[in-house]
C-alpha positions as CSV (number, residue, x, y, z in Angstrom):
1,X,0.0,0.0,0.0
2,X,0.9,3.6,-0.6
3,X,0.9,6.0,1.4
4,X,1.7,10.2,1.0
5,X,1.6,12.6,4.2
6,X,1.5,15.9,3.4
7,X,3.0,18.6,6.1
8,X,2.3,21.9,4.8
9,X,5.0,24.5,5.9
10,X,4.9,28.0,6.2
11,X,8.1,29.5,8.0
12,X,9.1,26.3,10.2
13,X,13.1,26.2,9.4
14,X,13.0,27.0,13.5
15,X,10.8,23.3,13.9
16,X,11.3,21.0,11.2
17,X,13.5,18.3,12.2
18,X,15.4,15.6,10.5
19,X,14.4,13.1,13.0
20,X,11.3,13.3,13.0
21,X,11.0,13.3,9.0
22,X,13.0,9.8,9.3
23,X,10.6,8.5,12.1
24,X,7.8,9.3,9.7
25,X,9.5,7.2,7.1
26,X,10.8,4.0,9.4
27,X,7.3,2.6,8.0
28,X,7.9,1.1,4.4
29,X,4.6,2.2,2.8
30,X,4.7,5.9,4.4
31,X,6.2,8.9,1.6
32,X,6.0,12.3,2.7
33,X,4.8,15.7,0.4
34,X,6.6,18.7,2.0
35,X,4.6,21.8,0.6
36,X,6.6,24.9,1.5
37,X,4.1,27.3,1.2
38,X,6.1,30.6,-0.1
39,X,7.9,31.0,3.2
40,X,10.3,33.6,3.6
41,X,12.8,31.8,6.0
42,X,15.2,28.9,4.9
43,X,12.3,26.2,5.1
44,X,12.7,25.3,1.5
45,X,16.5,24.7,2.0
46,X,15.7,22.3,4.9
47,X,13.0,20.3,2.7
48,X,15.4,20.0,0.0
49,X,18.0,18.5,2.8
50,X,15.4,16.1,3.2
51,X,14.9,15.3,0.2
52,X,18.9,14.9,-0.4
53,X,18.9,12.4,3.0
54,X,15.9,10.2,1.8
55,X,15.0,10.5,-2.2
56,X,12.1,9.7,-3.8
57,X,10.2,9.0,-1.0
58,X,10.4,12.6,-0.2
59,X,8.3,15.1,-2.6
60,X,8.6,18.9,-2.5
61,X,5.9,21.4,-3.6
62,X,7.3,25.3,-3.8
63,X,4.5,27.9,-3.6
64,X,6.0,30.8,-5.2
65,X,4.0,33.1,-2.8
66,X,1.8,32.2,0.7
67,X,-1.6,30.3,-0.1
68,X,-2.2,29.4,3.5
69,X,-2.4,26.1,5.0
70,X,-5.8,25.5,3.4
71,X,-4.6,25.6,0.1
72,X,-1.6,24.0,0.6
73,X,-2.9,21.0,2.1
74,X,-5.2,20.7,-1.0
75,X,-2.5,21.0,-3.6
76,X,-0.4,18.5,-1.6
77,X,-3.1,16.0,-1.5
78,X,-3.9,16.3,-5.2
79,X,-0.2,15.9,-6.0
80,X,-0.4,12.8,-3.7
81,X,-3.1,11.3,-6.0
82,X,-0.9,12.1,-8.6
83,X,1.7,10.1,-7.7
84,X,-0.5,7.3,-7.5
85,X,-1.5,7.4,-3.4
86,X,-3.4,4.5,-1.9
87,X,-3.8,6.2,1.7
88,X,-2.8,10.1,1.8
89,X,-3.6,12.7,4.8
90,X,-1.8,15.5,6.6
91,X,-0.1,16.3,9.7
92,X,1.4,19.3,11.2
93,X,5.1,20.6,10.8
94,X,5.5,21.2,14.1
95,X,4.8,17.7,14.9
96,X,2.2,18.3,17.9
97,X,1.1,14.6,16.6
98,X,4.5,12.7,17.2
99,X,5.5,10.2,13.9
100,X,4.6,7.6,16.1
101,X,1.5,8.4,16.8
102,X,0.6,9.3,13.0
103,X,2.0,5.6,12.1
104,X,-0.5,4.5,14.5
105,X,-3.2,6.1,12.7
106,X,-1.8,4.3,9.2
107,X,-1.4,0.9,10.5
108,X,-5.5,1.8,11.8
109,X,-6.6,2.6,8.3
110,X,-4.4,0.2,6.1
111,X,-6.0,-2.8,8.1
112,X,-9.7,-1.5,8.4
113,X,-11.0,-1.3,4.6
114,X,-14.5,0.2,6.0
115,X,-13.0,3.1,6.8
116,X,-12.3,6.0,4.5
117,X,-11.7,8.6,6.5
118,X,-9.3,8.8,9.9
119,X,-9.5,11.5,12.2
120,X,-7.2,11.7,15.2
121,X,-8.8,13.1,17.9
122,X,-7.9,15.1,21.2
123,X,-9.5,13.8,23.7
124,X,-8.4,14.6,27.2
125,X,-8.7,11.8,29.6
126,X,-6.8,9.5,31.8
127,X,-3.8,7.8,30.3
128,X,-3.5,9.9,27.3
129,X,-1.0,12.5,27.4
130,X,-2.7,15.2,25.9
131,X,-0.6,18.9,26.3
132,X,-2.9,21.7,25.6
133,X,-3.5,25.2,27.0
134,X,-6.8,25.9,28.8
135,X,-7.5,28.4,26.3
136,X,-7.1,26.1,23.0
137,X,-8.8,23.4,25.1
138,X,-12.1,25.1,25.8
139,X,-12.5,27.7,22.7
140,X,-11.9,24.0,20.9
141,X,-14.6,22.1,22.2
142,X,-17.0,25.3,21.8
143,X,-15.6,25.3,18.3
144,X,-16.0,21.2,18.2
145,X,-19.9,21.9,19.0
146,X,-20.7,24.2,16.1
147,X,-18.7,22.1,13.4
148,X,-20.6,19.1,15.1
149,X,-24.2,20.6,14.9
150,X,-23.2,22.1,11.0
151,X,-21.6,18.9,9.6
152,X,-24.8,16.6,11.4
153,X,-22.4,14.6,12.6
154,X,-20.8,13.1,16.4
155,X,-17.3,14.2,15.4
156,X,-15.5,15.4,18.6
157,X,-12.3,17.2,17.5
158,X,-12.6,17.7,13.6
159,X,-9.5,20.6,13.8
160,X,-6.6,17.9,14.9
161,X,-3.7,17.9,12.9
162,X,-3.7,14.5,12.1
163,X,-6.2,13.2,9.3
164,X,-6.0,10.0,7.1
165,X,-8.2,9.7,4.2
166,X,-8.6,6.7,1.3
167,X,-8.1,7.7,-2.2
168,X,-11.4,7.1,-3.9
169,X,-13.7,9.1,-6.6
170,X,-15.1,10.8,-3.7
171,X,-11.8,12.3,-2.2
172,X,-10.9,13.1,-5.5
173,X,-14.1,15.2,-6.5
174,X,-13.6,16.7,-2.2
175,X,-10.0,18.2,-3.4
176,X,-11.1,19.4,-7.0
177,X,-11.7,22.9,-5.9
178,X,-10.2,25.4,-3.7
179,X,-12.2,25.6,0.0
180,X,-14.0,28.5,0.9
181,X,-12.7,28.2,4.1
182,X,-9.0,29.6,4.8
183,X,-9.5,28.6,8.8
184,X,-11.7,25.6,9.0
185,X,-11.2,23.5,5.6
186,X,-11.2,20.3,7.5
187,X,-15.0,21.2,8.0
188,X,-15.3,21.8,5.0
189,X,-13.4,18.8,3.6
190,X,-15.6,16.3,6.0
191,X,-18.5,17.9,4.9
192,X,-17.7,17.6,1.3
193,X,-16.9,13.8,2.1
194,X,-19.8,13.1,3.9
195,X,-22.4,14.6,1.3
196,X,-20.7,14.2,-2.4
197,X,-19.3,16.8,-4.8
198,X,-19.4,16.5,-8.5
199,X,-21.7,14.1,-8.7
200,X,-19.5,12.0,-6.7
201,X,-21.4,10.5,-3.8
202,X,-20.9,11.2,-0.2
203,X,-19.4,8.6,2.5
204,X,-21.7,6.7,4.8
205,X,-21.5,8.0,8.8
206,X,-19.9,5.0,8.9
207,X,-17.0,5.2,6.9
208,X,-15.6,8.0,9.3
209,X,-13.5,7.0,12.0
210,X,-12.1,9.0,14.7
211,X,-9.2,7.7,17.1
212,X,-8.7,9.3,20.6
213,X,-4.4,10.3,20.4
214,X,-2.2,8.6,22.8
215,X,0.4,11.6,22.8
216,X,-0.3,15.4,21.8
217,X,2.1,17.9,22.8
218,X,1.2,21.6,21.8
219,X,4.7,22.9,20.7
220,X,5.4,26.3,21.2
221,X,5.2,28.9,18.2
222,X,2.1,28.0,16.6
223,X,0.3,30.4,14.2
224,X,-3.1,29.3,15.5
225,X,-4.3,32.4,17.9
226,X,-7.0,34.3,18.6
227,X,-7.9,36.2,15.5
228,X,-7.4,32.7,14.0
229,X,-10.0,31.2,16.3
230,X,-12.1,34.3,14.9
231,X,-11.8,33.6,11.5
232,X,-12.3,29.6,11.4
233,X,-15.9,30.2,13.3
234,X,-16.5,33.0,10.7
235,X,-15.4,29.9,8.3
236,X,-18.0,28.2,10.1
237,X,-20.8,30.1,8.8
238,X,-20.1,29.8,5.1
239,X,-19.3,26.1,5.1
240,X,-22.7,26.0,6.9
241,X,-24.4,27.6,3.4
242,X,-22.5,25.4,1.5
243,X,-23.5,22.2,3.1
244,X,-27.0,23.6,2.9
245,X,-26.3,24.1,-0.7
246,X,-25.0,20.3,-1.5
247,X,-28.5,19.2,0.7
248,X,-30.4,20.6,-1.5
249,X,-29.0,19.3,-4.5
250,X,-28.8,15.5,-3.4
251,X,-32.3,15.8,-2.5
């Protein structure tokens, strides 16, 4: 089976490490798309270092300018298809979602053919180590209610940085078009999986899984703040028109 990982990155020559890029690939099937996304530091450099240290199971997309992570994560997963993907997804460059815990998530989806789609999930609770500030924590799970109620779905934690999805018609016709969303496109992708685009057909509730995280350590230095928060429940609103929108045309 074949697996791309996208990790879009946007100014992380300060995070993205070497060891963590090879933990990533310790698992045969797992390739990795690094998509610099126009960043102004030396984060291009260190992908192509990467690339140098492991070949072609390394890919590199250059934006020539910033399309956010939105974007980015789009064009890496249509490149993945490209490249003839089985399994692709994305994770975060600052690896919040340690490699081992994103392997766990592949082994989970290679093995269970039902599922199509592989959320991880941040679930606080005894035994998991789950390192997350109060304020990320609870504007989440408000966040986590709304997305819930607008996709008409039990999905706890749809924002995660960890998502594994099957290559099929339907993923294919999800990725076609740019999101509306520049905050909240994993909404919007769910919500274009679960009720068809392009006359491709929507997934079952049942083909969407979501895994609680053993390990999830919020690293320093992320671009996710406040205004951000803003800006993905603004997101919130427009994905809710367009899921109205797709309603009304499957009916």
């Amino acid at each position: 089976m074949l697996n791309w990982i996208v990790i879009p990155c946007y100014n992380e020559a300060g995070r993205l490490e070497d060891a963590d890029i090879t933990a990533l690939l310790s698992a045969p099937s797992v390739n990795v798309v690094l998509v610099d996304d126009g960043s102004t530091d030396t984060t291009l450099a260190r992908c192509e270092t990467f690339k140098s240290n492991h070949g072609n199971r390394v890919e590199i997309l250059s934006m020539p300018e910033n399309v956010g992570k939105a974007e980015a994560v789009r064009r890496g997963m249509k490149h993945a298809v490209s490249l003839g993907a089985d399994i692709t997804g994305y994770t975060d460059a600052d690896f919040a979602t340690r490699p081992a815990e994103m392997l766990r998530l592949v082994r989970e989806i290679e093995t269970d053919e039902a599922t199509q789609v592989l959320l991880g999930s941040r679930w606080l609770h005894m035994g998991a180590n789950i390192q997350r500030s109060a304020f990320r924590h609870y504007t989440g799970r408000v966040f986590a209610t709304f997305a819930s109620l607008i996709l008409r779905m039990p999905v706890y934690d749809t924002q995660c940085g960890a998502k594994l999805f099957r290559v099929t018609e339907t993923l294919t016709a999800a990725i076609a078009d740019p999101f509306l969303s520049r905050w909240a496109f994993d909404v919007e992708l769910i919500g274009r999986l679960r009720e068809g685009v392009h006359d491709a057909p929507g997934y079952e509730l049942s083909a969407f899984v979501e895994m609680p995280l053993s390990t999830w350590i919020d690293v320093r230095g992320s671009k996710i703040g406040v205004f951000a928060m803003i800006g993905a429940t603004m997101d919130l609103l427009a994905i809710a028109r367009e899921l109205a929108r797709l309603r009304r045309v499957r009916s």
